[in-house]
Short mmCIF file of the C-alpha atoms (twelve columns), coordinates in Angstrom:
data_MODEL
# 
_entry.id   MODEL 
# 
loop_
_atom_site.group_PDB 
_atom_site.id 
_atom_site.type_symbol 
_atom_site.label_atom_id 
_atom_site.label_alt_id 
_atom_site.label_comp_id 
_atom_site.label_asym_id 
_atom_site.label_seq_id 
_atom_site.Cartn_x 
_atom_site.Cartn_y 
_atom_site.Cartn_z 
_atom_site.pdbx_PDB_model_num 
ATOM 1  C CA . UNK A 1  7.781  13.423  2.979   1 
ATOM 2  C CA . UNK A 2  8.811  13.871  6.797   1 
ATOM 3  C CA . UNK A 3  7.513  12.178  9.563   1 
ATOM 4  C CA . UNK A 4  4.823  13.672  11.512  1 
ATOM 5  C CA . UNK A 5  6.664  13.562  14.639  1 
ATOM 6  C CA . UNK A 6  9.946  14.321  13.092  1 
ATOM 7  C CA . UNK A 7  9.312  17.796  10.782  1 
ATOM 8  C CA . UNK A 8  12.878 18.634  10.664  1 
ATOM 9  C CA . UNK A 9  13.759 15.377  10.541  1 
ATOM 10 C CA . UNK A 10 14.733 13.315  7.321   1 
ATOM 11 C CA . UNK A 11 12.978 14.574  4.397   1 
ATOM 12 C CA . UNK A 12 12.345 11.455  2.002   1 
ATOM 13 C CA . UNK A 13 11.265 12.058  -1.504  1 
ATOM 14 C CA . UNK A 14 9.493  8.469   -3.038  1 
ATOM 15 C CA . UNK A 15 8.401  8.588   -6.748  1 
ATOM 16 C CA . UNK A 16 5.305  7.103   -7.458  1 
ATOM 17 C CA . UNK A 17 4.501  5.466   -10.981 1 
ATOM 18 C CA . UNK A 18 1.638  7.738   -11.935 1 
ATOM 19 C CA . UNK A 19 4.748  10.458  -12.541 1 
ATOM 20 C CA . UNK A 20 4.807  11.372  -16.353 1 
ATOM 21 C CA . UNK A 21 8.024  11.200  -16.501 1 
ATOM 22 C CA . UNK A 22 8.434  7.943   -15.311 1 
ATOM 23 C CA . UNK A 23 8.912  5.824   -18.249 1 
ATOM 24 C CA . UNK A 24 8.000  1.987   -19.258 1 
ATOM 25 C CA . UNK A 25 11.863 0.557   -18.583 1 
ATOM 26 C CA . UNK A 26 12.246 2.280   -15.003 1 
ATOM 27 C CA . UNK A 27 8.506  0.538   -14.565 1 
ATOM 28 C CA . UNK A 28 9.613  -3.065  -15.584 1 
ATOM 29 C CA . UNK A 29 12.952 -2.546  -13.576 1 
ATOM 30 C CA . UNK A 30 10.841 -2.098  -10.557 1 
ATOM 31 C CA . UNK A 31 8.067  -4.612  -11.362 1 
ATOM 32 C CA . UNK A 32 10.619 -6.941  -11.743 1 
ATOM 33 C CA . UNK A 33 12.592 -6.106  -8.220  1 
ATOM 34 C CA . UNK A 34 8.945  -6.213  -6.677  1 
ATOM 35 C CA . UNK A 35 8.036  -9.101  -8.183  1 
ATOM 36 C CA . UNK A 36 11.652 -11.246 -6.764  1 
ATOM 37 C CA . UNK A 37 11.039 -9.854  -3.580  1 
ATOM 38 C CA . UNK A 38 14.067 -7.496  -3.934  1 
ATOM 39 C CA . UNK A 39 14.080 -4.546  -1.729  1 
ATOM 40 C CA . UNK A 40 14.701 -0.880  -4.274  1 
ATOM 41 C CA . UNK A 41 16.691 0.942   -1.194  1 
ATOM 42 C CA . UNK A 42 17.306 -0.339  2.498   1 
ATOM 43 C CA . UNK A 43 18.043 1.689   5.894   1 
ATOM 44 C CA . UNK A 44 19.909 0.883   8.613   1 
ATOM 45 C CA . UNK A 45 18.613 1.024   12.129  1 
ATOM 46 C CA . UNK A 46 19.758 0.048   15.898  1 
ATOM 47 C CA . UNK A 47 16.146 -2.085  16.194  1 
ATOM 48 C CA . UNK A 48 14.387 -4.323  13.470  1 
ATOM 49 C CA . UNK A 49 12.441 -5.599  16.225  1 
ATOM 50 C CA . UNK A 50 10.846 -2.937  17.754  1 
ATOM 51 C CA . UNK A 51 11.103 -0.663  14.581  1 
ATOM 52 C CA . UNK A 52 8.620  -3.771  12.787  1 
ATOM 53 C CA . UNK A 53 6.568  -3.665  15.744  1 
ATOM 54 C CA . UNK A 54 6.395  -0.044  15.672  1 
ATOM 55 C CA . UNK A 55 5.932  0.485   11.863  1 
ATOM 56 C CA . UNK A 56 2.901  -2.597  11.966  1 
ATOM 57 C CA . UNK A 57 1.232  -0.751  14.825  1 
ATOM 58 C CA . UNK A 58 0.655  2.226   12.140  1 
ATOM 59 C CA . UNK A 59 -0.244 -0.012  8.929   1 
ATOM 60 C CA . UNK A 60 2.828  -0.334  7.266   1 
ATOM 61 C CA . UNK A 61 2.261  -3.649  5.257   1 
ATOM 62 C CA . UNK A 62 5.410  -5.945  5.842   1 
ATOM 63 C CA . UNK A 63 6.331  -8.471  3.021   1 
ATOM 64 C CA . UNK A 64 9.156  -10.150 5.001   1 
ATOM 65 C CA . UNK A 65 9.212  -10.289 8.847   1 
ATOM 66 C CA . UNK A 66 12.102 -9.484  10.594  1 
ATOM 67 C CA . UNK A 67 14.680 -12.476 10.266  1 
ATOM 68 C CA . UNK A 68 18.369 -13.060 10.832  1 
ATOM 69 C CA . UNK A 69 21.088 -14.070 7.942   1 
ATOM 70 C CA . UNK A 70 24.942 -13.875 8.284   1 
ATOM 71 C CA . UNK A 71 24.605 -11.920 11.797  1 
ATOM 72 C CA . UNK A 72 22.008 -9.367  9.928   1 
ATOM 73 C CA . UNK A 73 18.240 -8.816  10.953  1 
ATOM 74 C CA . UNK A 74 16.126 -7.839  8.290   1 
ATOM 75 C CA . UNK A 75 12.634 -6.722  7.371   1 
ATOM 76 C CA . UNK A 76 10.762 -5.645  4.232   1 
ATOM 77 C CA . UNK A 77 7.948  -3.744  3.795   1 
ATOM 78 C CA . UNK A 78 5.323  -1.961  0.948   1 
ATOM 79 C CA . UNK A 79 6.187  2.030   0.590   1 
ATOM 80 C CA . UNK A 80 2.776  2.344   -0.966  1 
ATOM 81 C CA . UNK A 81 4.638  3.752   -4.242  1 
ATOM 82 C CA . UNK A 82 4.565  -0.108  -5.349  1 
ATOM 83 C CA . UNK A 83 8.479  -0.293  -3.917  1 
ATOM 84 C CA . UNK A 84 9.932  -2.801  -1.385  1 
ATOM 85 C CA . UNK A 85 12.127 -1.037  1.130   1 
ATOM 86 C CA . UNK A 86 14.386 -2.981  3.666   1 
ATOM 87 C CA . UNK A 87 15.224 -1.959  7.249   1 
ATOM 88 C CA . UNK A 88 18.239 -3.853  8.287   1 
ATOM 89 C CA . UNK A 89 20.436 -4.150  11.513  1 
ATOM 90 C CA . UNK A 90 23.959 -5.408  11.803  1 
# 
């Protein structure tokens, strides 16, 4: 998957469940990350902010608004694969 705006941009390959190869431990693993609100994979970026307020504008589902912690701001949101990514900011 690229970004529509970016087509030689970052190329991002997300593995959704319905795979047959994805078996019934990898599933619970990620159930259970999903389930304590633990992100599978986070990216760094210069904005949280406006990167939330950009990604929101276009539908992406946020489970955790940004916020600050130990001089980090951090946001979570839904891949639609059933994962929680993070976008962070140091």
């Amino acid at each position: 998957m690229v970004g529509p705006n970016s087509p030689d941009g970052v190329e991002l390959l997300l593995e959704p469940t319905e795979n047959p190869t994805f078996d019934e431990e990898l599933e619970a693993y990620r159930d259970t990350l999903v389930t304590n609100g633990i992100p599978w994979t986070m990216f760094g970026c210069e904005d949280v902010e406006a990167e939330y307020e950009r990604l929101s504008e276009q539908g992406v589902e946020f489970t955790q608004e940004p916020m600050t912690a130990g001089g980090v701001t951090m946001a979570v949101f839904n891949d639609t694969c059933g994962n929680l990514i993070q976008i962070t900011q140091q």
